[in-house]
N, C-alpha and C positions, 0 to 999 in steps of 0.2 A: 504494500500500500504506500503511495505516497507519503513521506515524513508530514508534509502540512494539511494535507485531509487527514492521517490520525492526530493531531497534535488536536485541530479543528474539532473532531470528533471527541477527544477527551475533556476537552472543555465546555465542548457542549454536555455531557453526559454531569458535568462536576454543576454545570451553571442549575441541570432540571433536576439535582438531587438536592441541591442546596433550596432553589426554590419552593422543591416540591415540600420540603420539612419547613422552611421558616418561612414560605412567604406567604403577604397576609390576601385571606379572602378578603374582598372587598365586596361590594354591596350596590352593586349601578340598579337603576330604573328598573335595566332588563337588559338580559342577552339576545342576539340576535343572529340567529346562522342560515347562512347562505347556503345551499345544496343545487345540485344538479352534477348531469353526466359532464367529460371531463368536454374541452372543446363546444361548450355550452353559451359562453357568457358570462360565468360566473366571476370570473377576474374581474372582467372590466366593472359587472354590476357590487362586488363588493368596492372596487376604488371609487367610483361613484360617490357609494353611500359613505364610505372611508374619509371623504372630501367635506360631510357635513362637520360644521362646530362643535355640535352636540356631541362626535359618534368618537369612541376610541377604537384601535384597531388594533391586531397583532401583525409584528414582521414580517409575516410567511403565513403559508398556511398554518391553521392552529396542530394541525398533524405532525409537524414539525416543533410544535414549540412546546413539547411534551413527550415523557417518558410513556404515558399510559395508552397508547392508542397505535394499534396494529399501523405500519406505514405497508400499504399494497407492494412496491417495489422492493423490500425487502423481504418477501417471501416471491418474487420472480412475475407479479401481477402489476406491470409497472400500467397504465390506465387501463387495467381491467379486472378492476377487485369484484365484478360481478359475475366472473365468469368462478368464481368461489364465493359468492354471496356467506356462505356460512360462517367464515371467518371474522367476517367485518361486522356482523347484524348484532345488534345487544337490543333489551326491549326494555320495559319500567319495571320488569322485578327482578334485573341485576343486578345484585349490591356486590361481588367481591372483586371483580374486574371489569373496566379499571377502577383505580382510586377516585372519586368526584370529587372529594375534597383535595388532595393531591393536585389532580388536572385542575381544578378552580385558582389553587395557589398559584400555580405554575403556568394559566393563562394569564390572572389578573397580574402578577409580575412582571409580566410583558406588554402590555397593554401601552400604545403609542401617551397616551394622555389620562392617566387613571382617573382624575376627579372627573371625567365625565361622563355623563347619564346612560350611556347606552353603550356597552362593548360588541364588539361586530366579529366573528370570527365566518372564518369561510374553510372547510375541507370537503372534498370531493367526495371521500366515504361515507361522511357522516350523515349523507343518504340512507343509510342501510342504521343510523343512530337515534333518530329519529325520537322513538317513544322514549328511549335511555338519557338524551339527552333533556327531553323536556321533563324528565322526573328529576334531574338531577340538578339541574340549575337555573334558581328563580325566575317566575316572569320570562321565560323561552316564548322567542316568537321567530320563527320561519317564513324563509323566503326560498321558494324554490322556482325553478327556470329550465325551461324545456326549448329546443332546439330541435330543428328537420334534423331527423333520422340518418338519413342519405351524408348528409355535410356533416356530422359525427362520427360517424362509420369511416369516412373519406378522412378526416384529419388523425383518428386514432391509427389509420393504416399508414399513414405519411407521418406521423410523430413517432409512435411507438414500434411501428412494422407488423404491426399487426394484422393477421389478414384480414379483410372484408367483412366477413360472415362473424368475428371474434368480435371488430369494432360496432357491428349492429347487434349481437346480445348482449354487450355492454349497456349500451344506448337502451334497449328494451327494456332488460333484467333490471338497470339501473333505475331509471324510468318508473319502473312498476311498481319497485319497493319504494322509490321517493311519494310515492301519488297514496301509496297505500299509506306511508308513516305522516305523512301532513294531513291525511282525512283523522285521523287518530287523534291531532294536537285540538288544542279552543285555538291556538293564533298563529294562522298560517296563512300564506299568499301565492299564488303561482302566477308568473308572466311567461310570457314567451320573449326567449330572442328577437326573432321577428318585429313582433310588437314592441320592445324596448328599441331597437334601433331604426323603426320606422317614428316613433314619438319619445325621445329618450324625456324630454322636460316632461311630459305628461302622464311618464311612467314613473319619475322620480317621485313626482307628486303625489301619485298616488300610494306610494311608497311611504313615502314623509307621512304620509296623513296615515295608514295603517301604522307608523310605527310611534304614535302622537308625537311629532318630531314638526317643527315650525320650518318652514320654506326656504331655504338660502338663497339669494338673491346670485348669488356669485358663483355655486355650486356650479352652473351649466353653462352659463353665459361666456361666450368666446372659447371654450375648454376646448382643450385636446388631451386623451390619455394615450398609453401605451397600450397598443394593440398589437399582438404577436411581437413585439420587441423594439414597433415603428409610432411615434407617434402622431394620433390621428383624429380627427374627430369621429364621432359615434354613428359608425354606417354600416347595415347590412353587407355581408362580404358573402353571403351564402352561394353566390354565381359564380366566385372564384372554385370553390370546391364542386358543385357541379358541374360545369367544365371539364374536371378531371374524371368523371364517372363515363364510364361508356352505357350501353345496354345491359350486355351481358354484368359489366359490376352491379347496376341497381337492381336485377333479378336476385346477385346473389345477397344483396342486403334485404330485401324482402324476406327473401325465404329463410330468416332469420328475426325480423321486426316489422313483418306484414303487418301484424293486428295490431299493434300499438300504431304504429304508423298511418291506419286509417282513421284507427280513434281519434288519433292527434291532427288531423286535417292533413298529414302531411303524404300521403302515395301518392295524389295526385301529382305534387310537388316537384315530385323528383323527375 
């Protein structure tokens, strides 16, 4: 192993044991977590909400900023912890793994801006976390976000290498259990990609007002964020990845996420 990825690695392990014993729960509003499949949205709509006064936020995903919580790629599932759902799923009457008050310390210690009202984390699993997490930490409210089928499938085979057929029952499996663990919570919300970058102010908005959070004037106006690593303003890019599908690809993403993909408005789509 590289000497500065362990060194890097050791200190991170010394920073989430220290926090996880001494450091303190804190007490915001409410937590708030992001979920959706991986190449969804979910980046950009956590920096978004990340950009409000009110919102605190962690470094990384919160998967990272903790001892307590399975990371997909290190068991060989780098974007497709669904294609092992069992591993990643915990529901509201898990108490001995993981630690919640551990992971509570060890988020709010990191937290961009701790006296404020609302902490925001975003992991891509914690799809499959759903009931565990809203038993676990006060005032839970979710935001989950769905994305065409076809252009998930297509970024998970061009990011991860994964083939086709892998990247759409990711996107399904994923999908399913997200839809199924938000009908379960009192306060949850689901948008579409789609929908968020065809109206991003008016999806903020609605946003803001689900999460009683007062409007920022500044939040959207003139913005550009990092998108795939370029920064940009807030546009549908869904053509770029359909482009790359030929026939024979969106058959075989079908015959892997037909049915959700109808439900979801999206076979036409593709």
């Amino acid at each position: 192993m590289n000497p500065k990825k362990w060194l890097r690695q050791q200190v991170n392990r010394s920073l989430l044991a220290w926090t996880g014993r001494f450091g303190e729960v804190r007490q915001p509003d409410k937590w708030v977590f992001i979920v959706g499949c991986y190449n969804s949205g979910t980046t950009l709509l956590h920096d978004v909400l990340a950009s409000s006064p009110d919102v605190a936020h962690l470094p990384r995903e919160g998967q990272y900023c903790t001892d307590q919580l399975l990371v997909p790629s290190t068991v060989g599932l780098a974007r497709s912890w669904a294609l092992h759902p069992e591993l990643f799923t915990l529901d509201a009457a898990q108490e001995s793994v993981p630690d919640a008050n551990r992971l509570q310390r060890q988020w709010c210690s990191m937290m961009s801006e701790p006296e404020r009202k609302v902490y925001l984390e975003k992991s891509i699993p914690n799809a499959a976390r759903i009931p565990w997490l809203n038993a676990s930490f006060p005032n839970a409210s979710f935001i989950g976000i769905v994305r065409n089928g076809y252009v998930v499938a297509e970024g998970i085979r061009r990011k991860a290498g994964r083939p086709l057929a892998q990247g759409a029952r990711q996107w399904a499996v994923s999908n399913e259990i997200m839809l199924r663990g938000l009908e379960s919570v009192e306060r949850a919300q689901v948008i579409s990609y789609e929908d968020f970058t065809r109206s991003p102010e008016q999806t903020i908005r609605k946003l803001l007002h689900f999460l009683g959070l007062p409007e920022s004037q500044n939040m959207m106006q003139g913005s550009e964020w990092t998108i795939h690593g370029v920064q940009s303003s807030i546009k549908n890019m869904n053509h770029v990845s359909l482009q790359r599908l030929g026939t024979e690809d969106k058959k075989v993403i079908e015959g892997s996420a037909a049915e959700l993909l109808g439900r979801l408005g999206y076979l036409e789509a593709g």
